[in-house]
N, CA, C and O atoms as a GROMACS GRO file, in nm:
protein
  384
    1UNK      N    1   0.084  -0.118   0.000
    1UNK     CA    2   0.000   0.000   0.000
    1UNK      C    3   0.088   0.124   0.000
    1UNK      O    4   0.203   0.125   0.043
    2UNK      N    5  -0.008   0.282  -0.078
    2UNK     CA    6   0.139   0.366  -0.064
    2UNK      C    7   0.055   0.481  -0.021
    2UNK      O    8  -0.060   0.502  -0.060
    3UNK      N    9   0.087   0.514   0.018
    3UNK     CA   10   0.049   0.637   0.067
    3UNK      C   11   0.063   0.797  -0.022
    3UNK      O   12   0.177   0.816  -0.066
    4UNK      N   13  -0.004   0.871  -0.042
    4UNK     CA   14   0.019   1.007  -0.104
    4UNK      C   15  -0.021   1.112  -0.031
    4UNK      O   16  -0.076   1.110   0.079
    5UNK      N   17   0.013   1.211  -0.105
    5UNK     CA   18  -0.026   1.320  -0.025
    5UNK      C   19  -0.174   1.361   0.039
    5UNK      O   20  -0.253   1.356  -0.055
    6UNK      N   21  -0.237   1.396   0.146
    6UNK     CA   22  -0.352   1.410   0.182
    6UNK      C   23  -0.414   1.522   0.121
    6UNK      O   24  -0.332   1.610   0.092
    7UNK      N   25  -0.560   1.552   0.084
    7UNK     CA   26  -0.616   1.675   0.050
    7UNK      C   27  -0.757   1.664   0.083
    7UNK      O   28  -0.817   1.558   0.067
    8UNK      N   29  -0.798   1.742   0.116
    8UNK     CA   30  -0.975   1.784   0.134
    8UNK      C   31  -1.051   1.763   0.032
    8UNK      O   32  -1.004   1.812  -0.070
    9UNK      N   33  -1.197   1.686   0.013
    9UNK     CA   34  -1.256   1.619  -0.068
    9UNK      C   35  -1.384   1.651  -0.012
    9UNK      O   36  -1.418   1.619   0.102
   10UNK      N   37  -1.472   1.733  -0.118
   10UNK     CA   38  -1.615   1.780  -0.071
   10UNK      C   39  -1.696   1.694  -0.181
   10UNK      O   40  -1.685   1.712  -0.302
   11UNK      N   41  -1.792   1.583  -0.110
   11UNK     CA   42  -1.827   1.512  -0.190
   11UNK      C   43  -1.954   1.533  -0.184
   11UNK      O   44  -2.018   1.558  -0.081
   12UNK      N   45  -2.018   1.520  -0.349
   12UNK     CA   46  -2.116   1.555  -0.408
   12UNK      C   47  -2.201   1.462  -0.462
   12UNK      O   48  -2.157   1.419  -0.568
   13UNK      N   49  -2.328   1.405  -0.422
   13UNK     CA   50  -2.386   1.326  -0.463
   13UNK      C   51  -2.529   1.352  -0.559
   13UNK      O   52  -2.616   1.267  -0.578
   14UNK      N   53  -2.529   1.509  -0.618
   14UNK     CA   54  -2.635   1.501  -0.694
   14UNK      C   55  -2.600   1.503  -0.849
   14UNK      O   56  -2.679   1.542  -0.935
   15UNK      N   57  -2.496   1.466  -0.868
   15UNK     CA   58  -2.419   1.470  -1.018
   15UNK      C   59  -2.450   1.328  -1.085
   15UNK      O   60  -2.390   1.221  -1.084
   16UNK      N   61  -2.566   1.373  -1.144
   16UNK     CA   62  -2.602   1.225  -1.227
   16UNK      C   63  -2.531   1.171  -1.318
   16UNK      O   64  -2.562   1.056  -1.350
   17UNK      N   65  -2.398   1.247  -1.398
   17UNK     CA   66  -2.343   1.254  -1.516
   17UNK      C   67  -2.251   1.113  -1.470
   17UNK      O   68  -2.219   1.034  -1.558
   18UNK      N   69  -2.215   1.090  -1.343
   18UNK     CA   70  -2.102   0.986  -1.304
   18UNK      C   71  -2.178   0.878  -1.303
   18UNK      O   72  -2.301   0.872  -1.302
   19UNK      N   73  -2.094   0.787  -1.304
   19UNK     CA   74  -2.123   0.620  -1.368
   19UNK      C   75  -2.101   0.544  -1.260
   19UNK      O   76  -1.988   0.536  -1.212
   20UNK      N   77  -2.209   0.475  -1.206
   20UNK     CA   78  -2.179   0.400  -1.028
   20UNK      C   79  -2.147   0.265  -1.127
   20UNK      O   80  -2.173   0.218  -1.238
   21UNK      N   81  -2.057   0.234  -0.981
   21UNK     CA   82  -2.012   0.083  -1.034
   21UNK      C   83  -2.081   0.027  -0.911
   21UNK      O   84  -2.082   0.060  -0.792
   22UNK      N   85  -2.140  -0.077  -0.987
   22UNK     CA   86  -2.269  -0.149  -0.885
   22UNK      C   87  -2.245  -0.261  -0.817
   22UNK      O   88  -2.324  -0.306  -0.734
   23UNK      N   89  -2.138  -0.314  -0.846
   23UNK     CA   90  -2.084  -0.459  -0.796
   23UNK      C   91  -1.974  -0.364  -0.663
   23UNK      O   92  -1.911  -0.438  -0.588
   24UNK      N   93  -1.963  -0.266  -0.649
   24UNK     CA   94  -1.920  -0.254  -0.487
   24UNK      C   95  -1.923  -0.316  -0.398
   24UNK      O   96  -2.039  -0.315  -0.356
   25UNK      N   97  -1.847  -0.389  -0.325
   25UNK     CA   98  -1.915  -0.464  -0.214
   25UNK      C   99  -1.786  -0.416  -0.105
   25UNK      O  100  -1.666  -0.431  -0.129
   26UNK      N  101  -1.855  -0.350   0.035
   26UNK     CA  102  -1.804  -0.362   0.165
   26UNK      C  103  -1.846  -0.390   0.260
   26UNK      O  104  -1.961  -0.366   0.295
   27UNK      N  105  -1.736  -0.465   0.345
   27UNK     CA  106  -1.805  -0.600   0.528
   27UNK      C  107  -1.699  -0.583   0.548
   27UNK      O  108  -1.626  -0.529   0.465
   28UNK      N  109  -1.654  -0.626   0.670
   28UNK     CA  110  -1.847  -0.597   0.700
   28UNK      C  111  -1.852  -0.452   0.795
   28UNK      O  112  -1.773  -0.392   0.868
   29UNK      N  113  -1.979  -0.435   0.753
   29UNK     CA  114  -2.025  -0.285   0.814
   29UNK      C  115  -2.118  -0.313   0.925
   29UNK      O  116  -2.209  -0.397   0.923
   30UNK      N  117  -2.086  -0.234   1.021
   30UNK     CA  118  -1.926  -0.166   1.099
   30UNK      C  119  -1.852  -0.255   1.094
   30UNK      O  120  -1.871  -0.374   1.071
   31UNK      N  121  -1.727  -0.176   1.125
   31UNK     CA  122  -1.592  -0.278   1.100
   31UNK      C  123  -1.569  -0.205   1.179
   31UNK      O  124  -1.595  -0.085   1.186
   32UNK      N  125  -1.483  -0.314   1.289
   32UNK     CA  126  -1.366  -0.323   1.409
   32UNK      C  127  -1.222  -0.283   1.362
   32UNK      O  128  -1.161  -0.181   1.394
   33UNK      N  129  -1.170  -0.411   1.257
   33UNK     CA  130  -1.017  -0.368   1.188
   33UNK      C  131  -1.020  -0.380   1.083
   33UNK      O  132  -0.993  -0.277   1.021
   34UNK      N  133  -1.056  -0.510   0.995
   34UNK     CA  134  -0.978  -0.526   0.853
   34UNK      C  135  -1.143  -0.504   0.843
   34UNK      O  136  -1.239  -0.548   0.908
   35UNK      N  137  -1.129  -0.417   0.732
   35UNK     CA  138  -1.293  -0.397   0.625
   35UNK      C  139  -1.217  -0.472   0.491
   35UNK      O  140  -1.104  -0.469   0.443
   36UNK      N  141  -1.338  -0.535   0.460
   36UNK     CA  142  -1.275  -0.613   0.290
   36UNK      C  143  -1.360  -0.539   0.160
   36UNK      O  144  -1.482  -0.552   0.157
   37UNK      N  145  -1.296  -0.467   0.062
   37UNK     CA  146  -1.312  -0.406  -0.029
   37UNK      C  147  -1.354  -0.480  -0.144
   37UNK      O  148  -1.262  -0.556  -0.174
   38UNK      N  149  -1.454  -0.492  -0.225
   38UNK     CA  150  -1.412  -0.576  -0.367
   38UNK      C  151  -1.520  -0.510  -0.435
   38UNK      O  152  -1.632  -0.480  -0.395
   39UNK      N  153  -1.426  -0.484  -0.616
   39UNK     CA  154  -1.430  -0.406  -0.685
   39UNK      C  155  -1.485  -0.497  -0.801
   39UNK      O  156  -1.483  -0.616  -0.772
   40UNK      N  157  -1.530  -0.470  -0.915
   40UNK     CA  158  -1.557  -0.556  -1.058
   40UNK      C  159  -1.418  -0.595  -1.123
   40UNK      O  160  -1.364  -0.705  -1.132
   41UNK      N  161  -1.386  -0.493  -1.157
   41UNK     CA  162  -1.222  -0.525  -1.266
   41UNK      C  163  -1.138  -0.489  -1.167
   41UNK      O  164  -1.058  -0.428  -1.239
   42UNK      N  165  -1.070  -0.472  -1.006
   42UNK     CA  166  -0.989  -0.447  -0.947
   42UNK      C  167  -0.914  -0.389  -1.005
   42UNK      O  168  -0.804  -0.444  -1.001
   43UNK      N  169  -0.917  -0.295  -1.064
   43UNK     CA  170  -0.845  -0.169  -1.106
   43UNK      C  171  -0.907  -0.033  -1.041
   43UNK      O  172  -1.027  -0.008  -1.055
   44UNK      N  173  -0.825   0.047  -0.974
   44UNK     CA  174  -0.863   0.163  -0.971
   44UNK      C  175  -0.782   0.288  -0.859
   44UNK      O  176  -0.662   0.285  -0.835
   45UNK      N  177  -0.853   0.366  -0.815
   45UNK     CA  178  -0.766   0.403  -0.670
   45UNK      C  179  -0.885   0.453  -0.618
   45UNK      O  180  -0.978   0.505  -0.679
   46UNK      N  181  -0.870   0.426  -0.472
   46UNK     CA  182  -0.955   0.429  -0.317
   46UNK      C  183  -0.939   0.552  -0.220
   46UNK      O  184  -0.828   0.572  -0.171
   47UNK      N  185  -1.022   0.616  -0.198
   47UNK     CA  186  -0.994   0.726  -0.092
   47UNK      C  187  -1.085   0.764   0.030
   47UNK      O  188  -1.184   0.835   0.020
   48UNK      N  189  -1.036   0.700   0.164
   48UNK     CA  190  -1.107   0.756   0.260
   48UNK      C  191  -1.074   0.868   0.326
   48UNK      O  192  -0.973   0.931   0.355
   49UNK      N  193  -1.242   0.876   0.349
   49UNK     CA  194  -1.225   1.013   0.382
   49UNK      C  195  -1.334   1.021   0.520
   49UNK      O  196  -1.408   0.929   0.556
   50UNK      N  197  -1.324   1.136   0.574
   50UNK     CA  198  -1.420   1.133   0.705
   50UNK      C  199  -1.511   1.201   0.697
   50UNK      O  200  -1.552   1.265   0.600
   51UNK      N  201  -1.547   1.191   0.790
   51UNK     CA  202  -1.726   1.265   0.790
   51UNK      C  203  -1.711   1.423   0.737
   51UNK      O  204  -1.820   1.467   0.700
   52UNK      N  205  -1.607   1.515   0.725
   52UNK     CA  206  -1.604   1.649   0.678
   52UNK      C  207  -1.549   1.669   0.561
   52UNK      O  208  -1.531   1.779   0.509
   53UNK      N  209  -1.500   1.487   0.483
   53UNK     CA  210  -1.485   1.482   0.364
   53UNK      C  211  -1.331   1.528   0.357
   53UNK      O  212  -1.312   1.589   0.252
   54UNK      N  213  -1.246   1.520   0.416
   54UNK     CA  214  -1.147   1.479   0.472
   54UNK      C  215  -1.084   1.378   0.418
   54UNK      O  216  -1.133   1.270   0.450
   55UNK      N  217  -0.953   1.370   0.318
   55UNK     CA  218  -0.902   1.221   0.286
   55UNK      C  219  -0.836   1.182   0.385
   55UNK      O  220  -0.802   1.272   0.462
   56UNK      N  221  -0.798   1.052   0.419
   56UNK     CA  222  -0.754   1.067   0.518
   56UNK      C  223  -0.640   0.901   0.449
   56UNK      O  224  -0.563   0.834   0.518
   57UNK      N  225  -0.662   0.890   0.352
   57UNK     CA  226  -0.595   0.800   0.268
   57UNK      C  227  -0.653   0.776   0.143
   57UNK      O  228  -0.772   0.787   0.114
   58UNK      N  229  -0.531   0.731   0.051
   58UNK     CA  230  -0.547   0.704  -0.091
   58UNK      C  231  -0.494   0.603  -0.113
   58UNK      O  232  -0.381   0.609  -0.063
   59UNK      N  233  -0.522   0.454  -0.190
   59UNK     CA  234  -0.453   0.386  -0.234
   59UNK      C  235  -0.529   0.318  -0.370
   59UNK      O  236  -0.648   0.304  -0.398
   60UNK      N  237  -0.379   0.275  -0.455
   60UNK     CA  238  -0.410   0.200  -0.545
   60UNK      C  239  -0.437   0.114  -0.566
   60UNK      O  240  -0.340   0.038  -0.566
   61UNK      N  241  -0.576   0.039  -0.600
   61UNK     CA  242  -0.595  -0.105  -0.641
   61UNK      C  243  -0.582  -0.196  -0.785
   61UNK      O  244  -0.624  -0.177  -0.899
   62UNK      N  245  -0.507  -0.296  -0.727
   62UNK     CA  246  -0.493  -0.345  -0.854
   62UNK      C  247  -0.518  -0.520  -0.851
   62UNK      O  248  -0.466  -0.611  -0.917
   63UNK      N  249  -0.619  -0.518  -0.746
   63UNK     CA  250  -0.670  -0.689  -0.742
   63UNK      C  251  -0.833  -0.636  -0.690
   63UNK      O  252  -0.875  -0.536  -0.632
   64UNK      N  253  -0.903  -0.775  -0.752
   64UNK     CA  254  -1.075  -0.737  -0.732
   64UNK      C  255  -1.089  -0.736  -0.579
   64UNK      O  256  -1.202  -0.718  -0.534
   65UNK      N  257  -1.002  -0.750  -0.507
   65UNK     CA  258  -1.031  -0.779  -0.345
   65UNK      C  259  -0.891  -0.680  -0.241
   65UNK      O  260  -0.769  -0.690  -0.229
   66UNK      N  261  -0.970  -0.613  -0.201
   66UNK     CA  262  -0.856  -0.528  -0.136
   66UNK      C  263  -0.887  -0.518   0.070
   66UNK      O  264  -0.989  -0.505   0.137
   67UNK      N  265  -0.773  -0.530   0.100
   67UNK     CA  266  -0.840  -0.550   0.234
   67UNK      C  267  -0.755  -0.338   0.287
   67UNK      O  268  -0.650  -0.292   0.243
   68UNK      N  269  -0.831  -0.284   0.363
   68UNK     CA  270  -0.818  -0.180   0.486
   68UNK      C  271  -0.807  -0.197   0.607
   68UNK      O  272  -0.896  -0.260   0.664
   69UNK      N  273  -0.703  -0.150   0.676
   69UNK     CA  274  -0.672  -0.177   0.822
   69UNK      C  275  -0.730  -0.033   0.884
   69UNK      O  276  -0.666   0.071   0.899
   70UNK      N  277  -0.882  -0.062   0.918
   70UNK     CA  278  -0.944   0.060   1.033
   70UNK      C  279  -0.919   0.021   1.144
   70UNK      O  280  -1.013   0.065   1.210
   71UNK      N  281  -0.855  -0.030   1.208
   71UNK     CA  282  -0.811  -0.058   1.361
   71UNK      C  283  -0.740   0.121   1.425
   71UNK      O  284  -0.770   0.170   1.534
   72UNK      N  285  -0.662   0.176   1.338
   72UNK     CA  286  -0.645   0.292   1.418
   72UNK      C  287  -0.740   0.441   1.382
   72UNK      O  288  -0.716   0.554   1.424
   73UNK      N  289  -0.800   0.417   1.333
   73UNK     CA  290  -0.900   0.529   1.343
   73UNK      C  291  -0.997   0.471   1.423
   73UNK      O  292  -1.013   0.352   1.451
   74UNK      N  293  -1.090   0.614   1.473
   74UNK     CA  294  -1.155   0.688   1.584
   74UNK      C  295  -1.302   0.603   1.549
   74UNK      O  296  -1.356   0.650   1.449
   75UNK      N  297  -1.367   0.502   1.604
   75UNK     CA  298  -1.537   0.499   1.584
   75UNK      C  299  -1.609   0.633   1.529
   75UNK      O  300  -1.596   0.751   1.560
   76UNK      N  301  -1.689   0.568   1.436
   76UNK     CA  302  -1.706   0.727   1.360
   76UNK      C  303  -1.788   0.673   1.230
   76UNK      O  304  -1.808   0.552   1.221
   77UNK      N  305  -1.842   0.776   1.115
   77UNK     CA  306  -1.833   0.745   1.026
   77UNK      C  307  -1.717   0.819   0.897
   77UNK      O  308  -1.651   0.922   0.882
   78UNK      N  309  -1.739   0.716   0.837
   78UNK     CA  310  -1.616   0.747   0.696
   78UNK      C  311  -1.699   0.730   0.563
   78UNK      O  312  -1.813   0.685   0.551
   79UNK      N  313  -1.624   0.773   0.479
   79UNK     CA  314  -1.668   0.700   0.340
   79UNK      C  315  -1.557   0.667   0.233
   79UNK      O  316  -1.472   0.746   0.191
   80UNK      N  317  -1.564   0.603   0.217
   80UNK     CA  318  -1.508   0.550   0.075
   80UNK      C  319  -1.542   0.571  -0.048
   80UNK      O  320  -1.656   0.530  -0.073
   81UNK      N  321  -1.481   0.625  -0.147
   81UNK     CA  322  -1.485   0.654  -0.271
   81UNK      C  323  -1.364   0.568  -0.372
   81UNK      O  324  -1.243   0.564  -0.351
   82UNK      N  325  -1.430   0.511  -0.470
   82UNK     CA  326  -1.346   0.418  -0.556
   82UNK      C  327  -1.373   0.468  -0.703
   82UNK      O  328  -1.480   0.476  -0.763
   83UNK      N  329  -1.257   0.497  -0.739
   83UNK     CA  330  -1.235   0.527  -0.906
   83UNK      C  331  -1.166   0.430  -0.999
   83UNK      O  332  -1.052   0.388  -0.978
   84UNK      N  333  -1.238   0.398  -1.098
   84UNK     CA  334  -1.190   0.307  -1.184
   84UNK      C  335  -1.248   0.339  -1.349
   84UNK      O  336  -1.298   0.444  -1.390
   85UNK      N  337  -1.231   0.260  -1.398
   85UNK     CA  338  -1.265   0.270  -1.577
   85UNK      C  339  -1.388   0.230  -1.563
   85UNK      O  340  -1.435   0.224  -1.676
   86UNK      N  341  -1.504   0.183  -1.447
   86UNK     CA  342  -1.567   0.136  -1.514
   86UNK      C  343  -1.689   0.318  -1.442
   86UNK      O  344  -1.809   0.342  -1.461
   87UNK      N  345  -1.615   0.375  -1.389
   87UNK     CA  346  -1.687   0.480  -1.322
   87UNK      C  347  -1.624   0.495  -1.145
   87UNK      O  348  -1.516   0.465  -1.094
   88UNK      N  349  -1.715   0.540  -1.105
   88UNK     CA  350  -1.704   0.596  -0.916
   88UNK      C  351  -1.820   0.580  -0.898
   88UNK      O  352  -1.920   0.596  -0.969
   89UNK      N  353  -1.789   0.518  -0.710
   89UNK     CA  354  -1.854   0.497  -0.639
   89UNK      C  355  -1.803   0.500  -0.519
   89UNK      O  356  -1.685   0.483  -0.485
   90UNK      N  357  -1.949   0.534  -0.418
   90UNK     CA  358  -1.899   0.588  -0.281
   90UNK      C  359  -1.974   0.400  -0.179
   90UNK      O  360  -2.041   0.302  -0.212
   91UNK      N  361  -1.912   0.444  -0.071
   91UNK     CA  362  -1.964   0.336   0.069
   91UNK      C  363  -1.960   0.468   0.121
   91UNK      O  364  -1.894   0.564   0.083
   92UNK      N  365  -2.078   0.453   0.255
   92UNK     CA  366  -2.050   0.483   0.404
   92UNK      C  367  -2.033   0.309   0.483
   92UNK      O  368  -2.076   0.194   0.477
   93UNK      N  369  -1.938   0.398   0.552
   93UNK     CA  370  -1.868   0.285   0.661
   93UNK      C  371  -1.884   0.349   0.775
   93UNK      O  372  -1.891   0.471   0.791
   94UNK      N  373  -1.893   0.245   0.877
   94UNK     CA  374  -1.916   0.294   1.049
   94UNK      C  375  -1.826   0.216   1.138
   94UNK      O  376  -1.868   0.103   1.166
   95UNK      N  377  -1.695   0.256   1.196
   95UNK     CA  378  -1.609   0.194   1.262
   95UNK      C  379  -1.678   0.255   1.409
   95UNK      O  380  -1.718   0.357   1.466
   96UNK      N  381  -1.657   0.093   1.424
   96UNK     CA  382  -1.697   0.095   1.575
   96UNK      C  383  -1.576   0.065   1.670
   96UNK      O  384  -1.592   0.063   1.792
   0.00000   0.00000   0.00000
């Protein structure tokens, strides 16, 4: 996993023009530590972010199954946003 630079992300959900990728799947929700990610074509890059839309990480995927270590962040909610060729799509997640 690599890490990049952090930046602020105000996310917008009335933009019909973007293309959801529907085979998203995240568990389990809430998650304690490892949340498991899986994507259609595991291509893309991942960015959580927090409730003020906040990145708070970015990484690249490049397998249909990606695992996240939430063990050190705060109970809360987050979201996830995933970009790929086939479009973007968001999760809310709830670490407990």
């Amino acid at each position: 996993m690599q890490k990049h630079n952090l930046h602020y992300w105000k996310l917008y959900f009335y933009n019909t023009s973007i293309t959801q990728i529907t085979q998203l799947k995240v568990y389990p929700n809430p998650v304690l530590s490892l949340l498991n990610i899986s994507i259609p074509n595991g291509l893309g890059t991942m960015v959580l972010a927090d409730v003020t839309g906040k990145s708070l990480e970015q990484f690249k995927i490049n397998s249909a199954n990606f695992q996240l270590d939430m063990s050190h962040y705060n109970p809360g909610l987050y979201f996830i946003s995933v970009m790929g060729n086939n479009g973007i799509s968001y999760a809310k997640i709830i670490k407990e």
